[in-house]
Steps between C-alpha positions, in 0.01 A plus 500: 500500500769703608695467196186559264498866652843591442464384179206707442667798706821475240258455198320835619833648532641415171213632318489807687851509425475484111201735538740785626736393223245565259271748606690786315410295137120480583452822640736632220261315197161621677664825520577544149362787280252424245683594231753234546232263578362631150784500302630159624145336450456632117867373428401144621195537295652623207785200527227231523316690221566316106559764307422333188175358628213628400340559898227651605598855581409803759563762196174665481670664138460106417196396650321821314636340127774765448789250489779525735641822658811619617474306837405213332838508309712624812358238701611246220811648496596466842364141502754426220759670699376280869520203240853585336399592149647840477486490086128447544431798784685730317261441204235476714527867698775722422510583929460144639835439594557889590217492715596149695802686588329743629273334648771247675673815650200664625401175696858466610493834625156495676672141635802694624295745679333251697816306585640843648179553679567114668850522559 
C-alpha cells in the first residue's frame, strides 16, 4: 500500500515537473497573435491544396462565372511554390514567390516578437 502511494506521489511529481518544463510552449501557442495563427493556417492549406486540381473554390470571382482572378492565380502560385514547382508559380502569379517571402518574414517577425515577450 505504502509503496502504491509513493509511486503515485512521484508520478504526480514528474508530471508536475514536465508541466513547469513546458508551460512556457502552451501558454506561448495560446498566446499567439492571430495573424500568425492566420498566416501559418493558410500556408498549411495552401501546401495540402493541388494546384492543378480542379477543387471546389472560395473565389466568389469564380463561383459568379467570371473565371479565375488574381487570388485565384496567387494562391496557385504559392501552392506551386509550398509544392516545389517554382517554373510553374512563376507562370502562375508573377508575386507568388515575392510574396511567400514576405510573408515568411512577417510571421518570423511577429514569431520573434513573441519569443522576446517570453524570454
Amino acid at each position: 500500500m505504502n509503496l502504491l502511494i509513493v509511486m503515485y506521489m512521484n508520478a504526480n511529481e514528474i508530471k508536475m515537473s514536465v508541466q513547469k518544463q513546458y508551460t512556457w510552449l502552451t501558454e506561448g501557442m495560446l498566446s499567439l497573435p492571430i495573424e500568425i495563427m492566420i498566416w501559418l493556417i493558410a500556408f498549411a492549406g495552401l501546401a495540402w491544396l493541388d494546384p492543378m486540381a480542379n477543387q471546389a473554390s472560395l473565389c466568389l470571382s469564380q463561383a459568379a462565372g467570371f473565371g479565375n482572378c488574381w487570388g485565384c492565380g496567387l494562391g496557385k502560385s504559392i501552392a506551386f511554390l509550398l509544392d516545389g514547382s517554382f517554373v510553374e508559380s512563376w507562370q502562375a502569379h508573377k508575386l507568388g514567390i515575392p510574396t511567400t517571402l514576405l510573408l515568411t518574414h512577417r510571421i518570423g517577425q511577429l514569431a520573434w516578437i513573441e519569443f522576446q515577450k517570453i524570454r
